[in-house]
N, C-alpha and C positions, 0 to 999 in steps of 0.2 A: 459558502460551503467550507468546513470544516474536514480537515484528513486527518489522522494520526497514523503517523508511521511506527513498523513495532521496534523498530531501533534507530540510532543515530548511522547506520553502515551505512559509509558513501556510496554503495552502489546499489544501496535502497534508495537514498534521495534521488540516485542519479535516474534509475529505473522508473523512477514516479514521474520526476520531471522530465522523461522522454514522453508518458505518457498522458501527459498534461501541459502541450506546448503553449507558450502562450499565458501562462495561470501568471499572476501577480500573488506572489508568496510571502510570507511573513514570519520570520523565523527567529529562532536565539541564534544558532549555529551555521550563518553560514558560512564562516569560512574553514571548517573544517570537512568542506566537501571540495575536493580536488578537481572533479572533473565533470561539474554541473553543466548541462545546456545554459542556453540564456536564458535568463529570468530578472523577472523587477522585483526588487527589495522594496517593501513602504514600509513605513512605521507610523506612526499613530502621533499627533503632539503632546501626547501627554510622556510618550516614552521616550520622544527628543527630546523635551524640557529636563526628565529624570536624567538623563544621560549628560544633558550640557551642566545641568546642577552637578551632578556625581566630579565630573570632569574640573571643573571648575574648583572646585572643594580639595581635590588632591593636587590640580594646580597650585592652588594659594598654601595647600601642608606644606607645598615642597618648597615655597619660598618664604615662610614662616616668617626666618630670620631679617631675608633683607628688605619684605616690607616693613618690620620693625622699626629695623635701623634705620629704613629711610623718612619714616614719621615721628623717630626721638630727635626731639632739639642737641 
């Protein structure tokens, strides 16, 4: 099942997941919902892989230099 809510306002998410206890949900945003019931976050492996690649990539921007330096003779 598929919902679309008509905005991001946390007290639409919050409204829906009172009325959906229990739902395993999947979102971009949740942490700009302040005061959710519980709920399960999954995600998918294809958007863990994206995210650990993403992560990984600005890890290694930000130390550019000192793996450089540590593989020039």
């Amino acid at each position: 099942m598929l919902d679309l809510l008509p905005d991001r306002d946390a007290d639409t998410v919050a409204s829906w997941l009172e009325r959906h206890p229990g739902e395993i949900i999947r979102a971009i945003v949740l942490s700009s919902m302040p005061r959710a019931p519980v709920a399960t976050q999954v995600a998918d492996r294809w958007h863990l892989l994206q995210n650990l690649g993403e992560a990984l990539r600005l890890a290694v921007g930000r130390h550019r230099k000192a793996v450089s330096a540590a593989v020039t003779p």
